[in-house]
N, C-alpha and C positions, 0 to 999 in steps of 0.2 A: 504494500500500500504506500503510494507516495503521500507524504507529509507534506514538503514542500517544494513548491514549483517556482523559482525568477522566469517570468516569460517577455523575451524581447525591451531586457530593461538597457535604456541608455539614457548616461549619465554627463555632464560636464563639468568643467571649472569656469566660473565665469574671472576675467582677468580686467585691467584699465579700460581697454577699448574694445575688448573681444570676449566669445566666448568658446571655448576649445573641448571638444570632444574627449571620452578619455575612456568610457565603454558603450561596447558598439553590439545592440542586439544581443545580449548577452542571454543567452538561456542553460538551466541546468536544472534537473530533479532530485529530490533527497527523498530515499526511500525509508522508512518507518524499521529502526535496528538496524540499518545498514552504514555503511562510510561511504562519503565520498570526497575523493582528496583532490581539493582544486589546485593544479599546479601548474609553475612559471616562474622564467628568471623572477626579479626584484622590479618591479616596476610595471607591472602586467595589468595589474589592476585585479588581484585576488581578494587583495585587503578592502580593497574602495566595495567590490562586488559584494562580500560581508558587510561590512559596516550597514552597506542600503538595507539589508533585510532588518540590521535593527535599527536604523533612522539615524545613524551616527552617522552621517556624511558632515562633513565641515562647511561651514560658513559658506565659503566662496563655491560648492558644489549643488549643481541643481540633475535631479529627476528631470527628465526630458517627457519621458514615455515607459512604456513595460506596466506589466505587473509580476505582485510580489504574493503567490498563494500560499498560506499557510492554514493548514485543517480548515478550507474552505473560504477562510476570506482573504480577501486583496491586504496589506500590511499597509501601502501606499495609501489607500485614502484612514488609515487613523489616525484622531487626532494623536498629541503629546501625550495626553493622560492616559489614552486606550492603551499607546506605546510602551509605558511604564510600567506598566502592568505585567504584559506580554514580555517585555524587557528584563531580564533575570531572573524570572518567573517559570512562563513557556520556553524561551529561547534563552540563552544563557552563551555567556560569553569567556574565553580562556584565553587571556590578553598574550600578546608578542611576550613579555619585559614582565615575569611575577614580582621582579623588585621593586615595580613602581606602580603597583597595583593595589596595595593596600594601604587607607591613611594611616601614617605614622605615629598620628596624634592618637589614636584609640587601639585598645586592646584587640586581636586578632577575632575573639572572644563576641566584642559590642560589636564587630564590623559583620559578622554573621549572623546573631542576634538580631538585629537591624535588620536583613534582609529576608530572614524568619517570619518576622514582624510585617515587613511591607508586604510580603507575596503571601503566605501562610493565613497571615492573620491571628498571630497564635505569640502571647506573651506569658512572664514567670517564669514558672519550674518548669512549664509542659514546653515554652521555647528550648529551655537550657537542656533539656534530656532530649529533642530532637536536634539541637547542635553538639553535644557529646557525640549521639550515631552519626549522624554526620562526620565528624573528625573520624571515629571508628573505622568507617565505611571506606573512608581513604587512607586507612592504616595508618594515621598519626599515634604516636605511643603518648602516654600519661595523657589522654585526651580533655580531660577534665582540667586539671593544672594547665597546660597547654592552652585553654581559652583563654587564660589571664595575661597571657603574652605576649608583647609587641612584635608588631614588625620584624624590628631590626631582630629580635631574640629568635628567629626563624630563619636557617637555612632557605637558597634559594629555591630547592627541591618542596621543602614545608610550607615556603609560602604557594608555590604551584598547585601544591593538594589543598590547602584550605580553600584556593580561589577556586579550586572543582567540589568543595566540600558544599560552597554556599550553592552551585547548580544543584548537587543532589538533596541540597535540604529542601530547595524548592520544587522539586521534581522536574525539574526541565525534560521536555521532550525532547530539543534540537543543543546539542552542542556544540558552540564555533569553536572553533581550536586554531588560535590564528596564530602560525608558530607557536607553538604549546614547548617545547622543548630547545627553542633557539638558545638559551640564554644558559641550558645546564650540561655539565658534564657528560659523557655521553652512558654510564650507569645510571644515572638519574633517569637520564631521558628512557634509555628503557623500562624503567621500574612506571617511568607515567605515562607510558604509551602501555604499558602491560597493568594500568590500574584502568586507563579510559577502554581497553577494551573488554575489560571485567564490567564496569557499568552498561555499555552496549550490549552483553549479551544477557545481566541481570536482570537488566530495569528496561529492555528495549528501545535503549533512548538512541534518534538518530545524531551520527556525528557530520560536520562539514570540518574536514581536515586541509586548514590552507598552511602550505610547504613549499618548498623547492629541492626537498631532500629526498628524491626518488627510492632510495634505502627503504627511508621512513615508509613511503606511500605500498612497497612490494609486500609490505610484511604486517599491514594495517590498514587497509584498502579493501573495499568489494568492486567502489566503481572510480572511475579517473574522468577532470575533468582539464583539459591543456586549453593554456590559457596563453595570449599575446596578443600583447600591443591593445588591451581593451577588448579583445575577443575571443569566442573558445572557439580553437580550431578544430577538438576531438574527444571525441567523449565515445568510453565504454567501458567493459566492466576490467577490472584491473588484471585478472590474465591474460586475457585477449589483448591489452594494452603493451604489457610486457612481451609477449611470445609474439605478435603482430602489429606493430606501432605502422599506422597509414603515413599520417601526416608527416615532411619534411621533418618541421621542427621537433614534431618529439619523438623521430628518429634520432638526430641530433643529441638532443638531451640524454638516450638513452647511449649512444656512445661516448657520451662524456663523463659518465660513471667510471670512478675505479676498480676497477676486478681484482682477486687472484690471479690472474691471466697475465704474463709477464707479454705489454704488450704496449703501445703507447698511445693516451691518449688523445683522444679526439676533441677539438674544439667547433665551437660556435662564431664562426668568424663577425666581424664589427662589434654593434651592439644594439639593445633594443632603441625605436627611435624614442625620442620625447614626445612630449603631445602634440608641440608643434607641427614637429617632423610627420607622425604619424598621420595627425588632419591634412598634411599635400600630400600623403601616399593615397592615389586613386586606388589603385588595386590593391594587392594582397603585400599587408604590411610585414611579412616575413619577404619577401622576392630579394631585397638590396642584399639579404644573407640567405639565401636557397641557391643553392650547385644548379638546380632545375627551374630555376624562373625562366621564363618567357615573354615574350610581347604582350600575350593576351594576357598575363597574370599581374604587367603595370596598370592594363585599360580597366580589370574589373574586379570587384572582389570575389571569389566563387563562392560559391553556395554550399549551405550546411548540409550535407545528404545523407543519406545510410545506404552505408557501403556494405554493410552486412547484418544478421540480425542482431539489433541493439548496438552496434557501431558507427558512430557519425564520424564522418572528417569534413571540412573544407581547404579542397584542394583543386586545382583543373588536371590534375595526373590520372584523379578520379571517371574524368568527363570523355568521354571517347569522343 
């Protein structure tokens, strides 16, 4: 059962005298207990594509078009207050940077509490015994002493599981996991990629895994979605992705991996464009770095198609 659907959303930045494009038709489904790992160099627009589902776009960024279905309704036409609700509630967020995700000023403790209280509805003793399970749940030890603790008194890895402690105290259905593991060790990172998929298979809750760490996505993935320059170029389910990669680019990406294979790496020549750059590319914004671009691939963009069952690319290598 899909949970949630982005259909056809595009987004910009408005600037001094202009306004600039930055995702283009963007579509992608998240099924109910499943992963799907949106992936792409650093500049793709994975982060901006999250943040819209929960209304965190910045100032300067406007919704153009699309919609945003979640268990039925569009996310785009709620107000703020509907938002906040649905906001660490239903949907739940697992920031880039655990270091700078919790205030400093309050106890790890009140900062859970707090969001018990907003989404729950639920204060006292019957708050502080569903924030003990909570910590529980994500193997924090002395859980109880533990809530009395600052910030700073938490390892980067503890503060990572408390900020997934306050999803599970609210039950969130959908978790963003926007780099979840950029910021720790790489023991860490497996201990909370092997705690997020203990909740996935628990609690049924859907994850959107946004990365660039193809590692990460082979071993924690059911479905893949590639992402450049503002658009997905391929989406399917994550073996099919790895044993058959369609598209160019995450050909590319798939040989820029390091192996066991005493062999040498393969690069991604140039780099992605800017938004600039990107709004005067007529055609297909990967071409300036594709071995196989063509004439036709400057004049148009190609079209998102399925190449096989449950397999999308846009590509003209596609198009006979």
């Amino acid at each position: 059962m899909t949970i949630l659907e982005v259909k056809n959303l595009n987004l910009g930045f408005r600037f001094e005298n202009e306004f600039r494009p930055a995702l283009y038709d963007v579509n992608f489904s998240l099924k109910k207990g499943e992963t799907l790992a949106l992936v792409g160099e650093s500049g793709c627009g994975k982060s901006m594509s999250a943040m819209s589902i929960l209304n965190l776009i910045p100032k300067t960024a406007k919704i153009t078009s699309g919609k945003i279905i979640f268990n039925g309704d569009n996310l785009l036409t709620k107000t703020q207050k509907e938002m906040q609700k649905i906001r660490g509630g239903k949907i739940a967020l697992i920031p880039q940077d655990p270091m700078t995700s919790l205030n400093p000023l309050y106890t790890v403790g009140d900062q859970l509490l707090e969001v018990i209280k907003i989404h729950q509805n639920i204060e006292g003793e019957e708050a502080f015994k569903k924030a003990v399970e909570a910590f529980d749940a994500v193997q924090i030890p002395s859980s109880k002493s533990r809530l009395r603790n600052y910030p700073h008194e938490f390892s980067g890895g503890m503060k990572q599981r408390a900020i997934i402690a306050m999803a599970l105290a609210c039950n969130a259905e959908i978790l963003i996991a926007d780099e979840p593991t950029t910021a720790l060790d790489v023991t860490i990172q497996a201990q909370i990629m092997k705690l997020l998929n203990e909740i996935k298979q628990n609690n049924k809750t859907s994850i959107l895994l946004i990365t660039h760490d193809l590692a990460l996505v082979s071993e924690n993935s059911d479905e893949v979605a590639v992402m450049y320059a503002g658009r997905i170029v391929e989406h399917t389910n994550a073996k099919e992705f790895f044993s058959h990669p369609n598209h160019p680019y995450s050909k590319a990406l798939l040989k820029s991996i390091p192996s066991n294979r005493e062999i040498r790496l393969e690069t991604i020549k140039g780099q992605p464009p800017t938004l600039a750059q990107a709004q005067s590319l007529q055609g297909c914004k990967f071409c300036p770095r594709c071995d196989f671009c063509t004439s036709r691939c400057t004049q148009k963009v190609p079209e998102f198609i399925e190449i096989s069952q449950n397999h999308k690319s846009a590509c003209f290598l596609n198009v006979v």
